[in-house]
C-alpha positions in Angstrom: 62.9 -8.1 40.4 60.1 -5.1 38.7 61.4 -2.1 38.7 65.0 -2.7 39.6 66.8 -0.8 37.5 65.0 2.1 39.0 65.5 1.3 42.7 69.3 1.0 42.0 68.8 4.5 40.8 66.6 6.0 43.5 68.9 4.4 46.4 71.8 6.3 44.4 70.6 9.6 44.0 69.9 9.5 47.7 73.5 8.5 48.5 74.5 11.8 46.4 72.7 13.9 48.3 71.9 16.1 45.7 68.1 17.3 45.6 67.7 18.1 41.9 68.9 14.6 41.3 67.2 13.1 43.4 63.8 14.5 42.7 64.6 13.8 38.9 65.3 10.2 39.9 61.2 10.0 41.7 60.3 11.9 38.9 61.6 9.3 36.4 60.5 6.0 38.3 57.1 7.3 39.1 56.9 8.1 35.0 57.9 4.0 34.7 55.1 2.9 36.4 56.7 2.3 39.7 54.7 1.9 42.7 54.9 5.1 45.1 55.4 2.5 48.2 58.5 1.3 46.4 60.0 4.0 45.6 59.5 5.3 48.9 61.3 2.0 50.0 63.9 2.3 47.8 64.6 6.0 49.1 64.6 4.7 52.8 67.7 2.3 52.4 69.0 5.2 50.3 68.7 7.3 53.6 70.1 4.7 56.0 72.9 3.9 53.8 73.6 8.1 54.1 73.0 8.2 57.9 75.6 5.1 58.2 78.1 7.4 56.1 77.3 10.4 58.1 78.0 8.1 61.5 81.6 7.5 59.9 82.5 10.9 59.0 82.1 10.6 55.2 79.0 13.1 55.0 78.0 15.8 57.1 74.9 17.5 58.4 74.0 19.2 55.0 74.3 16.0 53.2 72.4 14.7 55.4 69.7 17.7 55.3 70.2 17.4 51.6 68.6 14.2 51.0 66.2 14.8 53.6 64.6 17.5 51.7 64.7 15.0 48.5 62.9 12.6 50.8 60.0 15.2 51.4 60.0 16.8 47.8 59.3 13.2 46.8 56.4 12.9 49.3 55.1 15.7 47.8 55.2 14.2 44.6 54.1 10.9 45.2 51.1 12.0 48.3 48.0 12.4 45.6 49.2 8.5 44.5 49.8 7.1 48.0 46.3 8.8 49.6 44.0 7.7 46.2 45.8 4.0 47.1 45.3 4.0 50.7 49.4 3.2 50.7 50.3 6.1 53.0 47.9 5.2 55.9 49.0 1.4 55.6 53.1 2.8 55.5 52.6 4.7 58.7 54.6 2.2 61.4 53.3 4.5 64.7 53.7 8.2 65.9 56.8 9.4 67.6 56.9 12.7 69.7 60.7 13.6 69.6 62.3 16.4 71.4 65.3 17.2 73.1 64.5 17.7 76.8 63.9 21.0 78.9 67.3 22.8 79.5 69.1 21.4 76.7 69.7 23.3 73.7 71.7 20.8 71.2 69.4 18.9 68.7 71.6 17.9 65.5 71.2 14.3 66.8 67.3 14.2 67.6 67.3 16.2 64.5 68.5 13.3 62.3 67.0 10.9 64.1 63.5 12.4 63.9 63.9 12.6 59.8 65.1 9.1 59.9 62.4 7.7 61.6 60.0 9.5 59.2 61.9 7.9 56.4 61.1 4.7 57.7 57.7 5.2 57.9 56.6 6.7 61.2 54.5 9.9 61.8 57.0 12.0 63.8 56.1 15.2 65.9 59.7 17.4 66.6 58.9 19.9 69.2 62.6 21.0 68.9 64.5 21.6 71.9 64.1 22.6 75.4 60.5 21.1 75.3 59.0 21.4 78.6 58.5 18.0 80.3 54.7 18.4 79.8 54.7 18.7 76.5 55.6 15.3 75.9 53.1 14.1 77.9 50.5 15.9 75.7 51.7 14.6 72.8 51.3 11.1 73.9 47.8 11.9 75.3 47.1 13.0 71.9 48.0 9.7 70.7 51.7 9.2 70.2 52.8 5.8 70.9 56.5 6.4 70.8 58.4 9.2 72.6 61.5 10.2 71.9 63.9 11.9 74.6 67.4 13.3 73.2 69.9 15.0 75.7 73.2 16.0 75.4 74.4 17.5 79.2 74.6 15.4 82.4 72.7 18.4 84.0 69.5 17.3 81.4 69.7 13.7 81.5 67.5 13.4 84.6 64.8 15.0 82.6 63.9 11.9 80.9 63.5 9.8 84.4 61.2 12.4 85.4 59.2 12.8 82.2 59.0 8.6 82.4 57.3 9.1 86.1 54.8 11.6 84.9 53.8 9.1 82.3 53.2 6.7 85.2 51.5 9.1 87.5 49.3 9.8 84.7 48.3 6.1 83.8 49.7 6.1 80.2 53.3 4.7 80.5 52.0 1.4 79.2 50.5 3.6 75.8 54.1 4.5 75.0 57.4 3.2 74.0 60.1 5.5 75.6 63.4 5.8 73.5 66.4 7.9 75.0 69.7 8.7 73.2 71.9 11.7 73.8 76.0 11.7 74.3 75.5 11.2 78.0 73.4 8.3 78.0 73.9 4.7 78.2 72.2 1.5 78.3 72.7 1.1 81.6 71.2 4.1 82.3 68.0 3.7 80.1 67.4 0.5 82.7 67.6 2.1 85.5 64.9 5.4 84.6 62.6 2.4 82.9 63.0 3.3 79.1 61.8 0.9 76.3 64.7 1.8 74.0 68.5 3.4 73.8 69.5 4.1 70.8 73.4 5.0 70.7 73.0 6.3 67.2 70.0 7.4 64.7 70.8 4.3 63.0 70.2 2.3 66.4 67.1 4.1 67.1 65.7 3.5 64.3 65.9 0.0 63.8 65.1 -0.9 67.5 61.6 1.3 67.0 60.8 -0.6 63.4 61.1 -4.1 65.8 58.9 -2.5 68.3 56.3 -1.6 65.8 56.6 -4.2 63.8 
């Protein structure tokens, strides 16, 4: 396989987490010859292979943070090769608001999930947390085509029902692919309010939106 050697490399560095070797690592296969799509490939199982060892306790958050900013110092690097190619509009799998719902103040989760996603190649709007319930519903009027709902309290859960039914009321539900996730949620639950997707981790979420786009 071209450029091997270099993917081994790229996928590597982003399991170390470590941004200066990471960038050098882009730096170095974009210097080969190597396509800017690949490498971004190669950096996206890099990611998932770190958000699996964050699921089972080996890395933490700022690992995880960690090679999330090498993943957007290397879009910075490569964006003048993947806009003069056309690559970066043909990477993009859809747009994804992602928030964690009005009331709720814990995002680590949506957090991960939202740079995940981007990894993989969507367009991905965080509006943090405690977004008010209309706020999603802008963002899908403004063309987002998958909305993501995180919560993390029982109390904050119903949000996402009720966010679902203005979707309805409004006549865009069938624009949008709804994902929920959160500690409290099941997917037993994400039947009953009418959501597309539950994702019980980032890694879950992530793959389940790549089928729906796909």
């Amino acid at each position: 396989m071209a450029f091997e050697a270099e993917s081994k490399v790229l996928f590597d560095a982003m399991v170390a987490v470590k941004l200066p070797g990471i960038v050098d690592a882009v730096n170095k296969a974009k210097d080969a010859g190597m396509p800017a799509t690949d490498i971004i490939n190669a950096m996206s199982s890099g990611m998932t292979e770190v958000g699996v060892m964050f699921q089972r306790g080996k890395l933490f958050l700022p690992h995880v943070l960690s090679a999330a900013a090498g993943m957007n110092k290397a879009m910075e690097i490569l964006g003048p090769e993947l806009a003069k190619s056309g690559d970066a509009g043909a990477a993009k799998k859809g747009t994804a608001v992602m928030g964690t719902v009005e009331g709720d103040v814990h995002d680590i989760g949506k957090s991960i999930c939202s740079t995940m996603l981007q990894c993989a190649g969507f367009d991905v709007h965080d509006l943090g947390r405690d977004v008010p319930k209309a706020k999603f519903i802008e963002e899908i009027k403004a063309g987002c085509n998958f909305c993501g709902m995180s919560a993390l309290m029982t109390t904050t859960m119903t949000v996402m029902k009720e966010i679902i039914d203005m979707a309805k009321a409004e006549g865009i539900r069938d624009k949008v692919c709804m994902m929920v996730g959160g500690a409290p949620i099941t997917q037993a639950y994400a039947d009953k309010i009418g959501a597309d997707v539950y994702g019980e981790t980032a890694n879950d979420t992530v793959a389940k939106a790549k089928e729906v786009a796909a």
